[in-house]
N, C-alpha and C positions, 0 to 999 in steps of 0.2 A: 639551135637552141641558144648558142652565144647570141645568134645577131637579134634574138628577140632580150636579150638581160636588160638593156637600156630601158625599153618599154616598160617593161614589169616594174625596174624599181621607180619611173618616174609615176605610175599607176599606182604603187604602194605608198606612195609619198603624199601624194594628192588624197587617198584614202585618210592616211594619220593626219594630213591638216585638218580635213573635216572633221574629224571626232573628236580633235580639240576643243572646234568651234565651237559643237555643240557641249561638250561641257563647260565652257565657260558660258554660255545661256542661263543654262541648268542651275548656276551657284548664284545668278543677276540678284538683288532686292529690289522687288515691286516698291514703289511709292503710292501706291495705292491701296497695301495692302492692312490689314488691324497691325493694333498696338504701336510699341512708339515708332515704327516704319510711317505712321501715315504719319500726311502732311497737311494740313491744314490752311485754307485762303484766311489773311485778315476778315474779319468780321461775320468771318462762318463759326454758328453755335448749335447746340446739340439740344433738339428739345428735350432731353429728358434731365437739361440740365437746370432749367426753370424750378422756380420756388412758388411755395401755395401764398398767395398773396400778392403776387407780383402784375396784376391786372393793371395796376395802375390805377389811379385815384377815382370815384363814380363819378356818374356824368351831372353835373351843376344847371341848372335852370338857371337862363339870365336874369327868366322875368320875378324868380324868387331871390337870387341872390343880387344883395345889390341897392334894394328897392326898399324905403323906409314905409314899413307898413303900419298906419293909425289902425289899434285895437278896436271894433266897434263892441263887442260881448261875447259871452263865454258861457257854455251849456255846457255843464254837470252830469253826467250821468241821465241824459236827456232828457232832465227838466228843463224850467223856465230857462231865458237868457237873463245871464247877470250881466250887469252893465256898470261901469267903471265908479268907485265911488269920487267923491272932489278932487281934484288937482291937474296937474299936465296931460293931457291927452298920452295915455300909454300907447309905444309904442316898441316893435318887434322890426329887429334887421339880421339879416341872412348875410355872411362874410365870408370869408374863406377858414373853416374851422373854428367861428366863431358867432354865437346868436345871441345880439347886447338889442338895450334899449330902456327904456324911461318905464317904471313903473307909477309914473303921479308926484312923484317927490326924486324919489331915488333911481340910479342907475340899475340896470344891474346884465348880468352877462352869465352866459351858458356855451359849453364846449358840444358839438355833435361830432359824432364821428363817424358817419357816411350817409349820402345822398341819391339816391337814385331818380329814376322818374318820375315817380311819386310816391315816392317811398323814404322816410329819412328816420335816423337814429340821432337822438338826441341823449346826450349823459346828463347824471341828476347831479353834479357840480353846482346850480347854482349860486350864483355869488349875487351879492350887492352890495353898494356905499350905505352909509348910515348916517343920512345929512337927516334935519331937522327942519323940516319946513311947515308954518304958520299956515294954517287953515288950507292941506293937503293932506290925502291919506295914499300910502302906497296900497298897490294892488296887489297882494301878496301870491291870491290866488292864481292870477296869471302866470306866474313861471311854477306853483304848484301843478300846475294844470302842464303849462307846455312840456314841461321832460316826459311827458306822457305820451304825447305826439308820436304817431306813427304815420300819416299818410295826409298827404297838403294833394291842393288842386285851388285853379285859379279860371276864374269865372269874370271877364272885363275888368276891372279894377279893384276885382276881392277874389281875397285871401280865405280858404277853409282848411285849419289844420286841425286832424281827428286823428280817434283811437278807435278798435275793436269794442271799449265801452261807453259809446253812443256819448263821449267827451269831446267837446270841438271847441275852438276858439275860429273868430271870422275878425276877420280885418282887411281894411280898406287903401288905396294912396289918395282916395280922397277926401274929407273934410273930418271922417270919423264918426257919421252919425248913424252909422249901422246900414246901410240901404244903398247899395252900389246903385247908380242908375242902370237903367236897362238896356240893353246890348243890342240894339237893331240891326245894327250890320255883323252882329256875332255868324259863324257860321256852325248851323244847326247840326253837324256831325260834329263838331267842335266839343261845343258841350255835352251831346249825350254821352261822346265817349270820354268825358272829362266824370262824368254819372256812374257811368257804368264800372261796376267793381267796389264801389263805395256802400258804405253801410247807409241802411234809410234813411236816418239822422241825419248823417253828414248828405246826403242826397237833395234833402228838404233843403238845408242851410245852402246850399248852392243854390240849387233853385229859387228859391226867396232871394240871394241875394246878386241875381241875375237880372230879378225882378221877373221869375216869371211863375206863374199856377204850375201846382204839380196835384199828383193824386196816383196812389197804388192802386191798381186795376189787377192787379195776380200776386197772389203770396201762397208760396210753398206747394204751387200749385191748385190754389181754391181761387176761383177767377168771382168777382164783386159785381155786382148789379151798379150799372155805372152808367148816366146823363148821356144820351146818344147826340147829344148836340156837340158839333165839332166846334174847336178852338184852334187857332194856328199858332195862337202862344204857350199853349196848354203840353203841361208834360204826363205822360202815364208810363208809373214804374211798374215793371213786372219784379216783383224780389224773392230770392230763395235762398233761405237759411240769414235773413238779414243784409244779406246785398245787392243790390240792382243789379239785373243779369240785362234786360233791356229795356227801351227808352223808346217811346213813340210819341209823336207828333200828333195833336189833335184833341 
């Protein structure tokens, strides 16, 4: 029994190392674990720590912002086109949080405050200079009219910006006399789907100022006795509840 004592204690010793080890394991701190143990990489963030608002500014159209658009008229509650009385050729320009331009005499300028695809918010801010100019009238109605503006679309070199009540203003980059020329090489999915979602009004206004025939062939579901004679520049809207759902050729 003596010759085995050595054994036993160097057996018992080896034992209590091990059971140290493992309690020191046992007491370690994870770095990976919650609260303020965790550790975090530079420029690692927590979705849930995002703010309502935080999307970042809406997406700006080049060919709207930017571009000095000549007034050609402006349809009311979709009557006639009123068309600009004596003086400078009014005009409308898109900026960064900023819609200025020439009403015939005077300046004047308006603040929007978001843009989408075709979708924009405009605030009733209007401002203008108050100069006095000899045989010119300003346009008053046009910036009455634009803080109205809900929904623009661009058709060759004009401008349609409308509302829900059949109110639009059309304007050109070129000479201002209401009648964009006609868009030959336009690409015919281009415009319909530039049509489509729009109210008839503002539909027609495109259309005319595309230069091309239009005509509703279906409304609300009641389909129209309608010229079987095909036209390859001819548009026909199907519309429901007031807006163009689709567009055909012919």
């Amino acid at each position: 029994m003596a010759g085995n004592r050595p054994i036993f204690i160097l057996l018992l010793a080896i034992a209590l190392l091990a059971v140290a080890c493992g309690a020191d394991d046992s007491n370690s701190v994870s770095t990976g674990g919650s609260g303020d143990d965790r550790v975090s990489s530079p420029g690692d963030s927590d979705p849930d720590d995002s703010e309502p608002g935080d999307e970042g500014p809406p997406t700006v159209s080049n060919d709207l912002v930017g571009t000095r658009w000549l007034v050609s008229h402006i349809v009311i509650s979709g009557g006639e086109k009123q068309t600009q009385p004596p003086g400078e050729p009014a005009t409308i320009e898109f900026d960064a949080g900023t819609i200025s331009g020439l009403l015939g005499c005077n300046q004047y300028g308006v603040s929007w405050d978001s843009i989408a695809v075709d979708q924009l918010v405009i605030s009733d801010d209007a401002r203008s200079t108050e100069m006095a100019c000899a045989g010119a009238q300003d346009w008053f109605d046009l910036t009455e009219l634009l803080v109205q503006m809900t929904d623009w679309s661009i058709a060759g070199d004009t401008l349609i910006l409308s509302d829900s009540l059949d109110n639009s203003i059309v304007a050109t980059t070129g000479n201002g006399d209401g009648e964009a020329d006609a868009q030959p090489g336009l690409v015919e999915t281009d415009l319909t789907q530039q049509l489509i979602g729009l109210t008839e009004a503002a539909a027609g206004e495109l259309a005319d100022a595309a230069g091309r025939p239009w005509r509703v062939v279906s409304r609300d579901g009641e389909d129209f006795a309608v010229t079987l004679d095909y036209s390859e520049d001819r548009l026909n809207f199907t519309v429901v509840d007031d807006k163009v759902v689709n567009v055909e050729i012919g």
